[in-house]
PDB file of N, CA, C and O in Angstrom:
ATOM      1  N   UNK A   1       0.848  -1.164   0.000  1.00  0.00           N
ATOM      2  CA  UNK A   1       0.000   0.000   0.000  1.00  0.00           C
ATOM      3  C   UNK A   1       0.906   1.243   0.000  1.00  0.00           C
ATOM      4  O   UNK A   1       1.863   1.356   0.765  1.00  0.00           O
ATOM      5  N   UNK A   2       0.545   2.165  -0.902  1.00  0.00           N
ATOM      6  CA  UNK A   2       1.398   4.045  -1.104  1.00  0.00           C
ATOM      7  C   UNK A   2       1.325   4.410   0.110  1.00  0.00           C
ATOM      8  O   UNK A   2       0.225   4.484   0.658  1.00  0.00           O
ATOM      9  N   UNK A   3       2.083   4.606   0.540  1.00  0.00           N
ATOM     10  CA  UNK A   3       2.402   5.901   1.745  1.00  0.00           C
ATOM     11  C   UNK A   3       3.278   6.790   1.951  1.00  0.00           C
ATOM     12  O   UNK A   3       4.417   6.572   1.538  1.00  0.00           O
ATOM     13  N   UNK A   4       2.957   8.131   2.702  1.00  0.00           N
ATOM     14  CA  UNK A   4       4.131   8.904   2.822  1.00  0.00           C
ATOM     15  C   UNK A   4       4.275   9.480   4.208  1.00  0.00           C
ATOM     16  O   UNK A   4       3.219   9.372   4.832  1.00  0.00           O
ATOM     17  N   UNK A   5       4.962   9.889   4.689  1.00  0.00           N
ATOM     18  CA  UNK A   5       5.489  10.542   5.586  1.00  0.00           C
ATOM     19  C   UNK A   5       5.527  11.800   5.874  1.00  0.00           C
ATOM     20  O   UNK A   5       5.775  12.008   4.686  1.00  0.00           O
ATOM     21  N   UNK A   6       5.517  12.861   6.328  1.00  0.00           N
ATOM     22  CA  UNK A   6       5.787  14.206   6.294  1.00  0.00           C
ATOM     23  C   UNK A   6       6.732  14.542   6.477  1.00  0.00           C
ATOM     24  O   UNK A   6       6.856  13.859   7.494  1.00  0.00           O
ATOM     25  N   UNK A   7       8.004  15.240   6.387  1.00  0.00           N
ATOM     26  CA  UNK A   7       9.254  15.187   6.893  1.00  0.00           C
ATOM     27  C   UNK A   7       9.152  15.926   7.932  1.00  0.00           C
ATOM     28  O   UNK A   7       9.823  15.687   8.937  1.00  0.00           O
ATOM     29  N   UNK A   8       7.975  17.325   7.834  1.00  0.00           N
ATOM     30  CA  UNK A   8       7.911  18.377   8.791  1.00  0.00           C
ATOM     31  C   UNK A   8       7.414  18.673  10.142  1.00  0.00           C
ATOM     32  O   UNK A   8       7.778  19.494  10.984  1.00  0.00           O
ATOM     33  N   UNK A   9       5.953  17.279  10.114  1.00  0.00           N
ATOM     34  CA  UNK A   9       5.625  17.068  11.081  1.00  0.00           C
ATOM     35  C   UNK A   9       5.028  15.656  11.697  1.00  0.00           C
ATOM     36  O   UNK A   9       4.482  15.290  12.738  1.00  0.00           O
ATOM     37  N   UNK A  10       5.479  15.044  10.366  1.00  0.00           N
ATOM     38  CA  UNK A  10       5.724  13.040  10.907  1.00  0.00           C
ATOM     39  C   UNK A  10       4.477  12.416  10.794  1.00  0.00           C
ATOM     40  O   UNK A  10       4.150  11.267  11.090  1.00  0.00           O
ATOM     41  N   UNK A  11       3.707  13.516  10.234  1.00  0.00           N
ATOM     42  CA  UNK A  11       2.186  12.558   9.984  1.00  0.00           C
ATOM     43  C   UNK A  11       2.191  11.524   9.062  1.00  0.00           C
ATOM     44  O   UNK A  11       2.740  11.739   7.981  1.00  0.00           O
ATOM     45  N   UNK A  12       1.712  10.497   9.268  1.00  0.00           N
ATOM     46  CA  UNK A  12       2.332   9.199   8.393  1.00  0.00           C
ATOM     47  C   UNK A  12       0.542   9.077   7.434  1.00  0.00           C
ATOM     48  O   UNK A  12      -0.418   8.570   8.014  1.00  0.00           O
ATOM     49  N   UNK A  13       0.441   9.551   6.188  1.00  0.00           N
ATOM     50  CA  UNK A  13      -0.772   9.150   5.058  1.00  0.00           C
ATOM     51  C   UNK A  13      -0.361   7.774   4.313  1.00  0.00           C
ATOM     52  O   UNK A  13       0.686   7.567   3.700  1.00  0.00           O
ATOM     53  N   UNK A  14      -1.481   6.848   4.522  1.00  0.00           N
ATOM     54  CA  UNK A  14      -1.362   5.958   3.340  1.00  0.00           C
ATOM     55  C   UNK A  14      -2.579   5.786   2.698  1.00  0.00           C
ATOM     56  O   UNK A  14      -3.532   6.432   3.134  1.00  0.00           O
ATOM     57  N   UNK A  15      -2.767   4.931   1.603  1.00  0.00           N
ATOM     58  CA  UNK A  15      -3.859   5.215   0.825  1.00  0.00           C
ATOM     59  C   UNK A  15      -3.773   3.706  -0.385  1.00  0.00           C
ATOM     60  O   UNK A  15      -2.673   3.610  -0.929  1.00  0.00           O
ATOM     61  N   UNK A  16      -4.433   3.017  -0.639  1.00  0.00           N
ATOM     62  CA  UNK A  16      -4.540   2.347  -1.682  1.00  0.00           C
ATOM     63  C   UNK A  16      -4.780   2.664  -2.990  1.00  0.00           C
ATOM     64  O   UNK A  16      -4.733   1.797  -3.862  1.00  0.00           O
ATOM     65  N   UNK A  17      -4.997   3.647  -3.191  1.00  0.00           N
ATOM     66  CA  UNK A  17      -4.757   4.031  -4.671  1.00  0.00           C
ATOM     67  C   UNK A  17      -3.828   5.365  -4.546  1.00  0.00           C
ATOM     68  O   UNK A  17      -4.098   6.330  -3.832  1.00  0.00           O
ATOM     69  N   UNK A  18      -2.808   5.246  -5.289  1.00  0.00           N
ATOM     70  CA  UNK A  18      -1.677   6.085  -5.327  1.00  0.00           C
ATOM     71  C   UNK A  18      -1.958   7.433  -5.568  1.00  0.00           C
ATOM     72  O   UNK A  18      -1.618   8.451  -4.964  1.00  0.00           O
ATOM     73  N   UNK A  19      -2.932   7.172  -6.987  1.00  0.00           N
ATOM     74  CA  UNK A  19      -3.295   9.021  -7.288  1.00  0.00           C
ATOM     75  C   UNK A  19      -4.276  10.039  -5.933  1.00  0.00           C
ATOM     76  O   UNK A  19      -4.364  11.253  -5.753  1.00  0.00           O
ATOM     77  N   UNK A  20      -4.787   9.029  -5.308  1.00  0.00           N
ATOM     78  CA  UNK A  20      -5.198   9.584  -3.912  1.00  0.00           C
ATOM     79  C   UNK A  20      -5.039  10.383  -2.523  1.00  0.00           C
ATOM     80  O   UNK A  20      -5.520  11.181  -1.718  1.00  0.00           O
ATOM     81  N   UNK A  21      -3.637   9.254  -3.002  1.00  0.00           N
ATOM     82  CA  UNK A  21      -2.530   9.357  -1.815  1.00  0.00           C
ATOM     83  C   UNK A  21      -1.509  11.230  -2.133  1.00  0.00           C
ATOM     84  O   UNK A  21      -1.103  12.091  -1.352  1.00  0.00           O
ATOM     85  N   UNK A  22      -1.483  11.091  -3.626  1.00  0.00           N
ATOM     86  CA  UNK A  22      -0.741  12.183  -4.272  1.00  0.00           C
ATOM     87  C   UNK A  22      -1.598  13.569  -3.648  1.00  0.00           C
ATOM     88  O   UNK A  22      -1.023  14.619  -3.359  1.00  0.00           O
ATOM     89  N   UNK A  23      -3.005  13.356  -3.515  1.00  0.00           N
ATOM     90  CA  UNK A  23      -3.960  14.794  -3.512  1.00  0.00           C
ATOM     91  C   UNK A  23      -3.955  14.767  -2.224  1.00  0.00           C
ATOM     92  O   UNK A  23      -3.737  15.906  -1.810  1.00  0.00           O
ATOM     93  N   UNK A  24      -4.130  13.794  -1.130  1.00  0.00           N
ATOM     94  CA  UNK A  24      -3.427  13.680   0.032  1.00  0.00           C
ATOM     95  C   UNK A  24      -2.514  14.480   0.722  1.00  0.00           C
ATOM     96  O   UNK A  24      -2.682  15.134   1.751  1.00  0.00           O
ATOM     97  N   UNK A  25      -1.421  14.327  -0.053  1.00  0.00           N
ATOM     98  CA  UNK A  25      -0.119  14.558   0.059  1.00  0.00           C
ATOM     99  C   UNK A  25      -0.090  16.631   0.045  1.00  0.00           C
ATOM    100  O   UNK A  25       0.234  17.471   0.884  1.00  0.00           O
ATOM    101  N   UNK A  26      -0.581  16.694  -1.284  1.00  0.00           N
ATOM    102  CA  UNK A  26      -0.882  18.079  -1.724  1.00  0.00           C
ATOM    103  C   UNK A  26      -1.733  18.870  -0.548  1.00  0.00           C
ATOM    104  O   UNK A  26      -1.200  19.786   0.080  1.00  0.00           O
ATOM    105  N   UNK A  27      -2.926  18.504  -0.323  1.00  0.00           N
ATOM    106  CA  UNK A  27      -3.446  19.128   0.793  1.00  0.00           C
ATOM    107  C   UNK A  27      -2.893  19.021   2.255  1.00  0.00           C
ATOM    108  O   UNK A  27      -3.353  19.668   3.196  1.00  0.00           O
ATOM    109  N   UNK A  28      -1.781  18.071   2.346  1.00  0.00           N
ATOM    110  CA  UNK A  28      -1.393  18.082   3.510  1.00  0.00           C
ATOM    111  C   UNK A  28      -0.139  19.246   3.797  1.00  0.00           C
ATOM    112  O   UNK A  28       0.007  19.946   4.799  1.00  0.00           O
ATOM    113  N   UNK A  29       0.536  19.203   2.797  1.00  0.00           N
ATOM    114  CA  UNK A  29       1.666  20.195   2.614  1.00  0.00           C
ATOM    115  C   UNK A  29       0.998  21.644   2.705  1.00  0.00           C
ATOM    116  O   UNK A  29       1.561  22.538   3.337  1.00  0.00           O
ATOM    117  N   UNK A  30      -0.578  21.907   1.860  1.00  0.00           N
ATOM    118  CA  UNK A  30      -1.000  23.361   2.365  1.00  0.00           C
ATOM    119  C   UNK A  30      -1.611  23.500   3.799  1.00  0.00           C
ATOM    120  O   UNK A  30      -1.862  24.690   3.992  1.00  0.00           O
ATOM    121  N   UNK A  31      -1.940  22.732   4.870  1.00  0.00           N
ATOM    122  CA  UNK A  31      -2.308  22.631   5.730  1.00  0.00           C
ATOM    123  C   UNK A  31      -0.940  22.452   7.013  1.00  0.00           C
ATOM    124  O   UNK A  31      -0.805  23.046   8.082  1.00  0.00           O
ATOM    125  N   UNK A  32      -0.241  21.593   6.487  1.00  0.00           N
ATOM    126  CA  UNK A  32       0.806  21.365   7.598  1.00  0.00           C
ATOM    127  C   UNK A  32       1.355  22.399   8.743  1.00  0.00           C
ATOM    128  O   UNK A  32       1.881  23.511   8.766  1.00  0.00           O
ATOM    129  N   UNK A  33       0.840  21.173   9.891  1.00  0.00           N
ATOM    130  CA  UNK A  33       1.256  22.414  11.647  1.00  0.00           C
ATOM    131  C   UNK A  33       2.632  22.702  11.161  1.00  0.00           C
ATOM    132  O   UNK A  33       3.105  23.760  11.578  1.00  0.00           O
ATOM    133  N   UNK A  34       3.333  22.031  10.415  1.00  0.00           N
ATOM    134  CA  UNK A  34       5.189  22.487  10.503  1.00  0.00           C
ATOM    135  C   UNK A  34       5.767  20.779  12.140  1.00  0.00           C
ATOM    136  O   UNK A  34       6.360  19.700  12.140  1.00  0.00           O
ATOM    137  N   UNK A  35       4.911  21.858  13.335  1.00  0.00           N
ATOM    138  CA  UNK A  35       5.197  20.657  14.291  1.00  0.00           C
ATOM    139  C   UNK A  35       4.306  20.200  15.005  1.00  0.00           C
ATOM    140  O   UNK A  35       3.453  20.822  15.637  1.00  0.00           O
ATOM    141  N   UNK A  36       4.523  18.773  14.907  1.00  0.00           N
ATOM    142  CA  UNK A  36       3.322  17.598  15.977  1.00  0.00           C
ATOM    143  C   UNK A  36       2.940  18.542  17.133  1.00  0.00           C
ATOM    144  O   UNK A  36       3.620  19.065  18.016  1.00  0.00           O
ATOM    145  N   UNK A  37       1.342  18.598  16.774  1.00  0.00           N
ATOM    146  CA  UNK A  37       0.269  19.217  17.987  1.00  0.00           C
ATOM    147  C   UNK A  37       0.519  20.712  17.707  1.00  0.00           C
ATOM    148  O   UNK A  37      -0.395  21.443  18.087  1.00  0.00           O
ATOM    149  N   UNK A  38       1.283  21.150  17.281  1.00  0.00           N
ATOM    150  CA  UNK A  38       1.398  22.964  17.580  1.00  0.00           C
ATOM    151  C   UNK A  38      -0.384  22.837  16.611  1.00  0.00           C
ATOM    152  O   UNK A  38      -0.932  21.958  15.947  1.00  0.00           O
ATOM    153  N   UNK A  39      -0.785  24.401  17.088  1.00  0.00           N
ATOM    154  CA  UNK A  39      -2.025  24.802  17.234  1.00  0.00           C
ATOM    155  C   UNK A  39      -2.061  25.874  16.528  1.00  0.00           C
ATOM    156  O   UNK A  39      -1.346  26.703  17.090  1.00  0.00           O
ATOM    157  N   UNK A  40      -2.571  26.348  15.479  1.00  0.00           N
ATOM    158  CA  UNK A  40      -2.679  28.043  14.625  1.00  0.00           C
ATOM    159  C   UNK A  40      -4.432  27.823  13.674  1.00  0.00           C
ATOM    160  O   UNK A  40      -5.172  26.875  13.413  1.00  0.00           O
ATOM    161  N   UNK A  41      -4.429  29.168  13.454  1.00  0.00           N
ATOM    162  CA  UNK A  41      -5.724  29.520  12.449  1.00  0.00           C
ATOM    163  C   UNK A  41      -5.171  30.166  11.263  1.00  0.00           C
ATOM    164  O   UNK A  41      -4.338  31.072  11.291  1.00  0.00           O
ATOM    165  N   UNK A  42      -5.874  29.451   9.834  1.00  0.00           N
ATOM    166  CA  UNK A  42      -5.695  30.303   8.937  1.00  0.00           C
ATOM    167  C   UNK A  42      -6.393  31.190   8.722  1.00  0.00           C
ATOM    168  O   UNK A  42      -6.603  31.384   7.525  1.00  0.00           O
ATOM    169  N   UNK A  43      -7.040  32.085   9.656  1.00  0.00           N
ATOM    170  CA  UNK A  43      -8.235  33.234   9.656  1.00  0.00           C
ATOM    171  C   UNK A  43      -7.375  34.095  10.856  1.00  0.00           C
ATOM    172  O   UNK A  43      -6.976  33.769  11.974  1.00  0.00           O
ATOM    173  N   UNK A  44      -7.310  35.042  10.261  1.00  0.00           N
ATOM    174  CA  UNK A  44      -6.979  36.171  11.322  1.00  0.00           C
ATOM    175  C   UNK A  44      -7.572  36.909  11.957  1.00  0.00           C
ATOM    176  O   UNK A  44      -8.213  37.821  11.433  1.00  0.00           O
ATOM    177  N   UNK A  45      -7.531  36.753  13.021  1.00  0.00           N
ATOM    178  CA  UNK A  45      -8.719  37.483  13.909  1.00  0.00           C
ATOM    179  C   UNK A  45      -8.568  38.895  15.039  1.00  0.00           C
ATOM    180  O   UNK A  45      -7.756  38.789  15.958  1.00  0.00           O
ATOM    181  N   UNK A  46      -9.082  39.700  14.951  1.00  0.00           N
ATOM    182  CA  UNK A  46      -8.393  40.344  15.426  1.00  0.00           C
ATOM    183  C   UNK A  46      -9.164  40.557  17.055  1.00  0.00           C
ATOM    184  O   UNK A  46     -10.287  41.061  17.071  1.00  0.00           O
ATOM    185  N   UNK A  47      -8.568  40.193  18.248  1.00  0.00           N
ATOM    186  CA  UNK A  47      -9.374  39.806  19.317  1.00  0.00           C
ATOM    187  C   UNK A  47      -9.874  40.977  19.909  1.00  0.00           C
ATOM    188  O   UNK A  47     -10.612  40.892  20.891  1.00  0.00           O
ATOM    189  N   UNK A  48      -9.454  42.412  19.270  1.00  0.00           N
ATOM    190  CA  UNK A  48     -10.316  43.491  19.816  1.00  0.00           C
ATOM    191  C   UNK A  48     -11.916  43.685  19.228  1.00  0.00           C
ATOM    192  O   UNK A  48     -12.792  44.400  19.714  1.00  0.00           O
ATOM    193  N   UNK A  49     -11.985  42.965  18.236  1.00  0.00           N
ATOM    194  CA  UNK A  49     -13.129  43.275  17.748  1.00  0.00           C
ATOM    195  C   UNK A  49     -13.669  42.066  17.416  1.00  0.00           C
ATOM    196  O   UNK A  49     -13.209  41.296  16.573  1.00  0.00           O
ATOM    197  N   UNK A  50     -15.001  41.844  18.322  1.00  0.00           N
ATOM    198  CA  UNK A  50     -15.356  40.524  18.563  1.00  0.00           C
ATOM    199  C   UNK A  50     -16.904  40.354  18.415  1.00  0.00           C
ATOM    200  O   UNK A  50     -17.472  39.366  18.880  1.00  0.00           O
ATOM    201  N   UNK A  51     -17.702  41.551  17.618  1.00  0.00           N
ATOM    202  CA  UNK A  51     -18.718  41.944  16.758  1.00  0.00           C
ATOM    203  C   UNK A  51     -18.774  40.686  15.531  1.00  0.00           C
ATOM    204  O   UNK A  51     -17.881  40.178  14.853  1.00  0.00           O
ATOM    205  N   UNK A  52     -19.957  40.500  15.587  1.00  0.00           N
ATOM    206  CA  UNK A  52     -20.729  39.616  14.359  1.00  0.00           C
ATOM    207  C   UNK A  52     -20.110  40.157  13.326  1.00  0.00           C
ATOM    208  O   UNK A  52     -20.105  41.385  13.239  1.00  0.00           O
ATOM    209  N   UNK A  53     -19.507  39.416  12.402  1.00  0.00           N
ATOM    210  CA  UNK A  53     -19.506  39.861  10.729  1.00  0.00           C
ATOM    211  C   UNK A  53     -20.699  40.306   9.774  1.00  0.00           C
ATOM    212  O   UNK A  53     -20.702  41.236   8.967  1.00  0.00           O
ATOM    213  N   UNK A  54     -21.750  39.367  10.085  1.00  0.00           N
ATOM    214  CA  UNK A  54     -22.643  39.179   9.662  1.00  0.00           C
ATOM    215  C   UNK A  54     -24.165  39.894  10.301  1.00  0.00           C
ATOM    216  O   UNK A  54     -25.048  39.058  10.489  1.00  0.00           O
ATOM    217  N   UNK A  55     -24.459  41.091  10.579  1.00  0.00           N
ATOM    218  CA  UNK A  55     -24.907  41.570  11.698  1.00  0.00           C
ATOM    219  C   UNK A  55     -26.821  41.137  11.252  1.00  0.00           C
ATOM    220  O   UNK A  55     -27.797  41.200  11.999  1.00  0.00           O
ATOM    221  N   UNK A  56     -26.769  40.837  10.199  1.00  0.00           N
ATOM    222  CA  UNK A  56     -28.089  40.860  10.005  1.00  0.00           C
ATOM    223  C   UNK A  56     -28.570  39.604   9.843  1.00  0.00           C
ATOM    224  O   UNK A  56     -29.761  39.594   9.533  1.00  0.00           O
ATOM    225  N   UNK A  57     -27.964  38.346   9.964  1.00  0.00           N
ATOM    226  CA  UNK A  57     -28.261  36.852  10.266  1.00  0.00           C
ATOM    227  C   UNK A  57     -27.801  37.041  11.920  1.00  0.00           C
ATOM    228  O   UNK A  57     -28.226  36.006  12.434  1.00  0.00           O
ATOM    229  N   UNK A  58     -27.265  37.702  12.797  1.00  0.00           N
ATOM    230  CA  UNK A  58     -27.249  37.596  13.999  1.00  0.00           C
ATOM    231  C   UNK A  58     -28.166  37.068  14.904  1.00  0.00           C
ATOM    232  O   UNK A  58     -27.875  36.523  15.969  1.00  0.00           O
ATOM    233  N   UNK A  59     -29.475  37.272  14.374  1.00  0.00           N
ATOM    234  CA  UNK A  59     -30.703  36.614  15.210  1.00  0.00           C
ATOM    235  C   UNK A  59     -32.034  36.601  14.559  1.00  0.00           C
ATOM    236  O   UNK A  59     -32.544  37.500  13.891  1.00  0.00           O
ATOM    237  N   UNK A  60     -32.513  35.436  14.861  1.00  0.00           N
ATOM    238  CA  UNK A  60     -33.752  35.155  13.845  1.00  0.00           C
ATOM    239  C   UNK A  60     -34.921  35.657  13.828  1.00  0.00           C
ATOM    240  O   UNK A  60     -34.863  36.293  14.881  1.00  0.00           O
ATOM    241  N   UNK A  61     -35.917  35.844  13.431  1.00  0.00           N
ATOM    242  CA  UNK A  61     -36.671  36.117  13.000  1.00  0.00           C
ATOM    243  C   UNK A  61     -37.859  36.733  14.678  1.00  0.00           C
ATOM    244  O   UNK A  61     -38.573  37.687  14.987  1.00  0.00           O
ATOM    245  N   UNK A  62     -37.483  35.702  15.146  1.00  0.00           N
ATOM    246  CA  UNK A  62     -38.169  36.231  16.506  1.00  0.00           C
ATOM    247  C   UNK A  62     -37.263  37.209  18.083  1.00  0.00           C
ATOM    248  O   UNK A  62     -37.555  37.571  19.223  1.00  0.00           O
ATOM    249  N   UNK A  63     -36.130  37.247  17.174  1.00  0.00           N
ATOM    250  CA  UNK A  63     -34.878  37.968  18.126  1.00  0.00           C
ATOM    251  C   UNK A  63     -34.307  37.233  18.870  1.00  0.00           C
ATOM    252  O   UNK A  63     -34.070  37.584  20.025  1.00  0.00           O
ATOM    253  N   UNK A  64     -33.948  36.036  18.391  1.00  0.00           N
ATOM    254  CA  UNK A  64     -33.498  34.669  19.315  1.00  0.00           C
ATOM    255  C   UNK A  64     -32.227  34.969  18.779  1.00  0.00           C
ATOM    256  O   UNK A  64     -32.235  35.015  17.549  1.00  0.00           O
ATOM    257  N   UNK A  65     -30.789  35.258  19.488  1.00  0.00           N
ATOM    258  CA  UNK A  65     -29.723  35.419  19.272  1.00  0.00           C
ATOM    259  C   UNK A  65     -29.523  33.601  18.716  1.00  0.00           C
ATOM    260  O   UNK A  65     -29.892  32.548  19.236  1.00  0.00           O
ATOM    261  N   UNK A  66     -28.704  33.938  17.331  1.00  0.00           N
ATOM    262  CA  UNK A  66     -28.544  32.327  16.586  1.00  0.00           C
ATOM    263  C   UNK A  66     -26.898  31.855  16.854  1.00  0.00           C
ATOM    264  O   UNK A  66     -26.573  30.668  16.848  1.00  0.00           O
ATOM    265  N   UNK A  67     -26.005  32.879  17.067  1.00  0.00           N
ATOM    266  CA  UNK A  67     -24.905  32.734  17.118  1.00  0.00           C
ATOM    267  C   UNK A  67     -24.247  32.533  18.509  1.00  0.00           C
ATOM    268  O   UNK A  67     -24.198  33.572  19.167  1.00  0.00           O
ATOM    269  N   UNK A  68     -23.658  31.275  19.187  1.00  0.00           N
ATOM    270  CA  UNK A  68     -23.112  31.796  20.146  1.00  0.00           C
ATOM    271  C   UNK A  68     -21.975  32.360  20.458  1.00  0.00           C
ATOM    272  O   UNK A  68     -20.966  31.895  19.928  1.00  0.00           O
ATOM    273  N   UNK A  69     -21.864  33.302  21.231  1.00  0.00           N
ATOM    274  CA  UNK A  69     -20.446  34.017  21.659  1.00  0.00           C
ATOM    275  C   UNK A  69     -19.912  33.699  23.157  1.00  0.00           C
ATOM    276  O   UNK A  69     -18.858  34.195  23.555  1.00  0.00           O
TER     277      UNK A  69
END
């Protein structure tokens, strides 16, 4: 069975069909922590401002806050 390794952070993918394993591989390299367990977001957030994006799906129809914070 295809498998690979990560060099960067040791996650071990295998896969029975190779071309699988390849798209695998690809999404793992754009995702990769770098190191086992470290923790990050690809969304930047900025923690002073902690306002709905979306202010007008904020709550439904009967004023039932939909989002929790």
């Amino acid at each position: 069975m295809p498998e690979f390794t990560c060099p960067d952070c040791g996650k071990h993918l295998f896969h029975e069909n190779e071309i699988t394993l390849k798209i695998e591989e690809t999404i793992h390299s754009k995702f990769c922590r770098k190191i086992q367990g470290e923790t990050h977001s690809f969304m930047h957030r900025d923690l002073a401002h902690m306002k709905t994006f979306d202010s007008e799906r904020e709550n439904d129809t009967a004023g039932t806050a939909i989002l929790k914070k």
